[in-house]
C-alpha positions in Angstrom: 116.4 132.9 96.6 119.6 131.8 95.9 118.7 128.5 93.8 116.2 125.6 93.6 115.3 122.3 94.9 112.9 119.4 93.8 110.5 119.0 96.0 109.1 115.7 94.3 108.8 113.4 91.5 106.2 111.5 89.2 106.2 109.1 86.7 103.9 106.8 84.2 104.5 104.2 81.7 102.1 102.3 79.8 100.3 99.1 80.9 101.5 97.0 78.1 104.3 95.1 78.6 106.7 93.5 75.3 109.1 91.2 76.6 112.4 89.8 75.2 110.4 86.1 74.1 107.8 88.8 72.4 110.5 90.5 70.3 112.0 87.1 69.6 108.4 86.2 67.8 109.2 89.6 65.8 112.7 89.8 65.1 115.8 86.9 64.9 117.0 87.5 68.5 116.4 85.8 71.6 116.0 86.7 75.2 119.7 85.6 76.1 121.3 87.7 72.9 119.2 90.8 74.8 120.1 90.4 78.2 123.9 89.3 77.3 124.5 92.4 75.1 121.9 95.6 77.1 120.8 93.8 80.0 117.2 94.8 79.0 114.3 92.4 80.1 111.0 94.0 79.5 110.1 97.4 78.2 106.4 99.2 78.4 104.7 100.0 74.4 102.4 103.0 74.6 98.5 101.9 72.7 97.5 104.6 70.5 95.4 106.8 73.3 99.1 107.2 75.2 100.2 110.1 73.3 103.6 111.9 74.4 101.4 114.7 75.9 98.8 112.6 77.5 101.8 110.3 79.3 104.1 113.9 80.1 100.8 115.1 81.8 100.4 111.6 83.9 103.6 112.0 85.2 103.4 115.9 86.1 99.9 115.3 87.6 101.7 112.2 90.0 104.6 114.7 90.8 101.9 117.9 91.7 100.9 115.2 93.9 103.5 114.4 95.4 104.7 117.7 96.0 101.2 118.7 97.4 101.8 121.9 94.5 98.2 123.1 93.6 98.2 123.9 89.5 97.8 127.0 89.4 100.7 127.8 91.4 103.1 126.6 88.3 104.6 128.9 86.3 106.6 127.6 84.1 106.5 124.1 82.0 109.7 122.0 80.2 109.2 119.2 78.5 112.1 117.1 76.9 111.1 114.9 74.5 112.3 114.3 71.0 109.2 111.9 70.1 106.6 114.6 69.2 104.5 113.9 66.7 103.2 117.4 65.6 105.4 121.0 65.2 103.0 122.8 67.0 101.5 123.2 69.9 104.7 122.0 71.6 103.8 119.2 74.2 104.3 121.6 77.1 101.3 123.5 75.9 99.4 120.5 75.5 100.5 119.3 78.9 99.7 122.8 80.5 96.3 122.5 79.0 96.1 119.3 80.3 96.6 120.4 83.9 94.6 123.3 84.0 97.2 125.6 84.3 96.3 129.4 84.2 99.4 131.0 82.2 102.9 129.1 82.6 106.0 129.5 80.1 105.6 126.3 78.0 108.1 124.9 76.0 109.9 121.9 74.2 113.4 120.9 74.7 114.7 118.9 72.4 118.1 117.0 73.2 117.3 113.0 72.8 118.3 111.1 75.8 120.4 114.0 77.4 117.1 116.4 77.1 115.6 115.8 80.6 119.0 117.1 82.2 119.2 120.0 80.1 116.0 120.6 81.0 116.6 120.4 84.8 119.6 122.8 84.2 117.5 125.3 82.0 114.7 125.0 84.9 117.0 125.6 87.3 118.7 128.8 85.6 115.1 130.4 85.2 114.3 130.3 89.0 117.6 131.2 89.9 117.1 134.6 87.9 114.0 135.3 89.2 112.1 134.7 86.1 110.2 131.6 87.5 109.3 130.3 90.9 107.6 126.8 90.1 108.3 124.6 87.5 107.1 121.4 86.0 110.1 120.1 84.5 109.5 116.3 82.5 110.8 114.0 80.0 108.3 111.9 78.0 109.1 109.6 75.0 106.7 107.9 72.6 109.9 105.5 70.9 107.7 102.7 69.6 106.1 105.3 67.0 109.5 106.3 65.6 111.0 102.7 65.6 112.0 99.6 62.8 110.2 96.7 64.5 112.1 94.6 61.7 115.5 96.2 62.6 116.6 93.9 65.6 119.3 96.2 66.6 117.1 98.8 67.5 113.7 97.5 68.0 115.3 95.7 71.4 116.3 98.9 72.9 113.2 101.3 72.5 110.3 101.9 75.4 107.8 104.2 76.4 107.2 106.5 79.5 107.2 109.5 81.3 108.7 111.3 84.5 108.2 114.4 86.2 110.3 116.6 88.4 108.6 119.9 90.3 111.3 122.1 91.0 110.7 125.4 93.2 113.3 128.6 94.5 115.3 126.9 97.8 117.2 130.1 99.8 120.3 127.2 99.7 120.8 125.2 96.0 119.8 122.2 96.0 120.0 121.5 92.2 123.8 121.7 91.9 126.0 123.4 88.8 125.5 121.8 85.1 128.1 120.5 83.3 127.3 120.1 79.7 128.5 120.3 76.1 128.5 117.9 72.8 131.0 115.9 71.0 129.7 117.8 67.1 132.0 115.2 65.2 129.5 112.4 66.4 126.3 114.6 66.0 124.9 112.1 64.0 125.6 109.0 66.1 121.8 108.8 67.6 118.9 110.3 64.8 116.1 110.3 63.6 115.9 112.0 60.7 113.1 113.1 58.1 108.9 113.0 58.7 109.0 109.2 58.6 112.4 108.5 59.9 112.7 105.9 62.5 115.4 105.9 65.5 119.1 105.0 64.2 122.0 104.7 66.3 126.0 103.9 66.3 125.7 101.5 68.5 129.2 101.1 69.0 130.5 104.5 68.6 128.3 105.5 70.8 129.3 103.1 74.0 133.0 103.1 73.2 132.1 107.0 73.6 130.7 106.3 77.1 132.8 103.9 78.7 136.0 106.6 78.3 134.4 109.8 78.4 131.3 109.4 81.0 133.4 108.8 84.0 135.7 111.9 83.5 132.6 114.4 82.8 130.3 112.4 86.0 133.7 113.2 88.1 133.8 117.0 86.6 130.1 117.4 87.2 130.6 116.3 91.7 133.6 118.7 91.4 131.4 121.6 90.0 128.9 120.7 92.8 131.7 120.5 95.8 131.0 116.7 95.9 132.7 113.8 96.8 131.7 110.5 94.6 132.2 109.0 98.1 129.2 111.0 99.1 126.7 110.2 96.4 124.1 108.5 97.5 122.9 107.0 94.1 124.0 107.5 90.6 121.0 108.4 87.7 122.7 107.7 84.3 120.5 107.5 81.0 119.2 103.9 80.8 121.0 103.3 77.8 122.6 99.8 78.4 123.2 98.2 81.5 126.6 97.2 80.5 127.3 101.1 80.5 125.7 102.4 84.0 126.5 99.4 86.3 130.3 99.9 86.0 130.2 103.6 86.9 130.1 103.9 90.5 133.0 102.0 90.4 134.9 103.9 87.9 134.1 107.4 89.8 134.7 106.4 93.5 131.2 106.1 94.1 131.7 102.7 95.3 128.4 103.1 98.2 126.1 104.6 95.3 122.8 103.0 94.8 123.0 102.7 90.8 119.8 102.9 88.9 119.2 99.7 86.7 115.4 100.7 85.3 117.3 100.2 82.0 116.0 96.2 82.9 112.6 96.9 82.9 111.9 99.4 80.8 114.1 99.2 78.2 115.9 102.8 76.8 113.3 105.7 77.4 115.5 108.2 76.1 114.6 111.8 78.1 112.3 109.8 79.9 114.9 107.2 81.0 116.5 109.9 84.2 113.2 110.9 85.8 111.4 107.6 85.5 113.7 106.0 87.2 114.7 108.7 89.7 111.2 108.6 90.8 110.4 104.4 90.7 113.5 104.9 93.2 112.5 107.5 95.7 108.6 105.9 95.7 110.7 102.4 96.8 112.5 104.3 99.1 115.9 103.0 97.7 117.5 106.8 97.8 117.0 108.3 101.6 115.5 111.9 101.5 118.3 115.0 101.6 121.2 112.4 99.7 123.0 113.4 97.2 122.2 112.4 93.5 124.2 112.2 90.3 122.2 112.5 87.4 123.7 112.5 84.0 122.4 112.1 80.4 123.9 111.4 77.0 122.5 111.1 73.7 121.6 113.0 70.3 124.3 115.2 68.9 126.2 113.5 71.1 125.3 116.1 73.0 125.1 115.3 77.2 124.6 117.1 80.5 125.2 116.0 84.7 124.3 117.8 87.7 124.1 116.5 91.0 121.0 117.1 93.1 119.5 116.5 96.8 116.9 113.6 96.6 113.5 115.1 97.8 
């Protein structure tokens, strides 16, 4: 086998539901200082049972579904997250246990909001060597247990969730080269730092950052994948802020692109943010099976990774 492919995708997010009127009962904001300056609408609080590992294992289970991939067949578990609450056992395991998996590679991957791409990429490298043949790859973020719900610059931003990817070896490539890398002059531009830290960000630093530098590295990631923007059938940014992924199709040629705006309704999942809305699209049927995706994520270090892939 010469690569891999996703054969489908899964997702979960909490029942709960904290709108922008909500946080305006919390915090001084207001629904139209939200919307004007992220675009963000609702996002989805996990209760106290909705640990990182149960809501990862919600979203792999929906995706093993979906895939029709029986458990013991997966051999190898990622999980990006940067939310865990204990050192060890890493989520994977926990998820793998979950699952009733027999004996699958498990392990953490910890990148903040770019982590889910990295660990398509790293899933993708494994199978390509031969050293996996099924993999459970997901991003899961608890954000509401590491947040300042009297900090209104962050507490608007933050939600919880979950999404899955099942990745398998294709005899053509259908998860296409990563480009990745980090800016280490801003590696402390997104943190959260300490044993009771709580999420920080430069705000602004961090989107002046993404309005110059995303659409150069998102054209750089199509070329690695012999790509035209033209051909992209939708466009998969982290849900950071609204005002940063809805201008992107335009600024790479993508112009057709169906751009994912989940960002609206569920707030900034961080390593959940790709997958959850990846698969909330393909279960509306908003991306047609075989097209061409560009995913990319950004975040923590600022460290980020893109790859284009072929919708399941």
């Amino acid at each position: 086998m010469s690569g891999s492919r996703i054969l489908a995708l899964g997702h979960y997010q909490p029942a709960a539901v904290l709108t922008n009127d909500d946080l305006a009962r919390m915090v001084d904001t207001s629904d139209e200082w939200i919307r004007s300056r992220v675009g963000i609408r609702t996002r989805h609080i996990a209760d106290k049972t909705e640990s990182v590992d149960v809501m990862a294992t919600q979203a792999a289970r929906h995706a093993l579904e979906n895939a029709g991939v029986r458990a013991e067949d997966v051999d190898y578990v990622l999980v990006a997250t940067c939310t865990a609450e204990d050192r060890s056992p890493n989520i994977a395991a926990r998820v793998a246990a979950r699952l009733g998996l027999p004996s699958p590679a498990a392990l953490d991957l910890n990148v903040a909001c770019a982590g889910f791409t990295h660990a398509l990429a790293t899933a993708d490298h494994a199978i390509r060597a031969g050293a996996a043949r099924t993999a459970v790859v997901i991003g899961a973020e608890k954000l509401s247990d590491w947040t300042d719900w009297s900090d209104r610059s962050t507490c608007v931003l933050v939600g919880d969730g979950a999404g899955a990817a099942v990745l398998t070896a294709a005899e053509q490539p259908e998860i296409g080269p990563v480009v990745w890398g980090s800016v280490p002059e801003m590696s402390d531009a997104v943190r959260i730092e300490g044993r009771d830290g709580t999420f920080q960000q430069a705000g602004q630093t961090v989107f002046r950052w993404t309005t110059t530098a995303l659409p150069r590295i998102a054209i750089s990631v199509c070329e690695r994948a012999g790509i035209d923007p033209a051909e992209l059938a939708a466009i998969v940014p982290h849900q950071a802020n609204l005002r940063i992924v809805e201008p992107l199709a335009q600024r790479i040629g993508a112009e057709n692109a169906v751009i994912a705006r989940d960002v609206v309704d569920s707030g900034n999942t961080s390593a959940a943010s790709i997958p959850l809305a990846l698969s909330k699209m393909v279960e509306r049927g908003e991306i047609p099976s075989g097209g061409w995706v560009l995913l990319f994520g950004f975040g923590g270090g600022l460290s980020y990774a893109g790859q284009v892939v072929r919708c399941p």
